[in-house]
Each structure stands twice: as structure tokens, then as C-alpha cells.
C-alpha positions in Angstrom: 127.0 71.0 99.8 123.0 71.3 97.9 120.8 70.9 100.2 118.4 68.0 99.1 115.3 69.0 101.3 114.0 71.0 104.4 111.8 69.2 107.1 110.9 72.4 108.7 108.3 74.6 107.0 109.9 78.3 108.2 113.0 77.2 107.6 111.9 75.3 103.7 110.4 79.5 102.8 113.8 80.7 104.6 116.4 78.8 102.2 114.0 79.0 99.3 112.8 82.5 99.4 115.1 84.2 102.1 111.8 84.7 104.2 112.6 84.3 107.8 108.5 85.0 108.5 108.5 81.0 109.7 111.5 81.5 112.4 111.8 83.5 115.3 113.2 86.8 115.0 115.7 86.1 117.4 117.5 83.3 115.5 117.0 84.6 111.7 120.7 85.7 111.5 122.3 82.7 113.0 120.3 80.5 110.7 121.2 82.5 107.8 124.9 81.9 108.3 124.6 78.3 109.3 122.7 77.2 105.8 124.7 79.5 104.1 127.9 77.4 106.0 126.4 74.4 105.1 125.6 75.1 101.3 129.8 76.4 101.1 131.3 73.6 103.2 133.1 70.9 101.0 133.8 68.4 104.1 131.4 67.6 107.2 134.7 68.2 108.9 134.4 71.7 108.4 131.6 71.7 110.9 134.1 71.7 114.1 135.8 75.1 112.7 133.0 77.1 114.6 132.5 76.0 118.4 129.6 78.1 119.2 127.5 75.4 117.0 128.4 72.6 119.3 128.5 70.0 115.9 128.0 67.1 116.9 126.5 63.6 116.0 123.0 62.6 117.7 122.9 59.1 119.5 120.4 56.5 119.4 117.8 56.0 116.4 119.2 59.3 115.1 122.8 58.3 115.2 123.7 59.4 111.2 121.8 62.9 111.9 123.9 65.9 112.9 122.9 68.9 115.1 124.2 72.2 115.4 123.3 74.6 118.3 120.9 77.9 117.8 119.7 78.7 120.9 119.5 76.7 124.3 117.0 74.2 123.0 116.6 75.0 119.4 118.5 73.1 117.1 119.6 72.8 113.0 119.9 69.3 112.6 120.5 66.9 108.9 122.3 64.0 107.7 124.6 63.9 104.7 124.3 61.9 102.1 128.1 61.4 101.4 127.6 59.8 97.9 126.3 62.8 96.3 127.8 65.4 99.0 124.0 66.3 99.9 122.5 67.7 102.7 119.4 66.0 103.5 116.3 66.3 105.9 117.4 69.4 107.1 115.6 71.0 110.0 114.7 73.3 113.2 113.9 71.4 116.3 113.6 71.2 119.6 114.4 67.9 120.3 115.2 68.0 123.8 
């Protein structure tokens, strides 16, 4: 899937430009392969083949956005835009 845009500024310079400067050390790696798992991924579906990322739909106000586990509190989360199989709003968060 493209991605349409990146809410997070570290992580907008990491997908644009490969510079992980704007994330934690820590985490670069495991960021790296979840974009590069979203951008290859034909079907949301696919998100459940890796169980470590903990896929799953938020609740509440948030209830179309997706998150995927990085560390403990730290979070990738997006929507899709189905229509034109986009990823959109895609950020780093802590939004426990």
C-alpha cells in the first residue's frame, strides 16, 4: 500500500529520507520493517501474519485507526483508506 502522509515528524524524514535521526535508536530497525511491511502488504489482513505487532483496531473516537506495537508504550498507528488502498495519517505515539 503508498503511504498518503506521515503525522510524526521523525518518522515523515525516516520514510522520506531513510533518516532515523527523529526516532529513538532503540526502535529504528523495528520501524524500518514495519513501513517497509506496510508499503508491501496488499490486504490489511496481512497485518495478523506477525504477532509481535499486536494489530489491532483502536476503540472509541479512533475506531477506523490501526496500531501496531513497537515498544511497551510506543506505537505505529494509521487508517487505510480502502478506496485507493492508501495508508493514511501514519504515526509514532504514545497514546497510552
Amino acid at each position: 500500500m503508498k503511504i498518503r502522509n506521515v503525522v510524526h515528524r521523525g518518522l515523515r524524514r525516516f520514510v522520506e529520507r531513510d533518516d532515523g535521526s527523529g526516532l529513538p535508536p532503540s526502535v529504528v530497525e523495528k520501524v524500518r520493517n514495519i513501513v517497509t511491511f506496510l508499503q508491501e502488504m496488499d490486504a490489511i489482513q496481512e497485518l495478523y501474519d506477525i504477532p509481535s505487532w499486536k494489530a489491532h483496531r483502536l476503540t472509541g473516537g479512533r475506531k477506523e485507526t490501526w496500531s501496531l506495537a513497537v515498544t511497551a508504550n510506543w506505537r505505529i498507528t494509521f487508517r487505510v483508506d480502502d478506496a485507493n488502498a492508501e495508508i493514511v495519517d501514519l504515526d509514532y505515539e504514545d497514546y497510552h
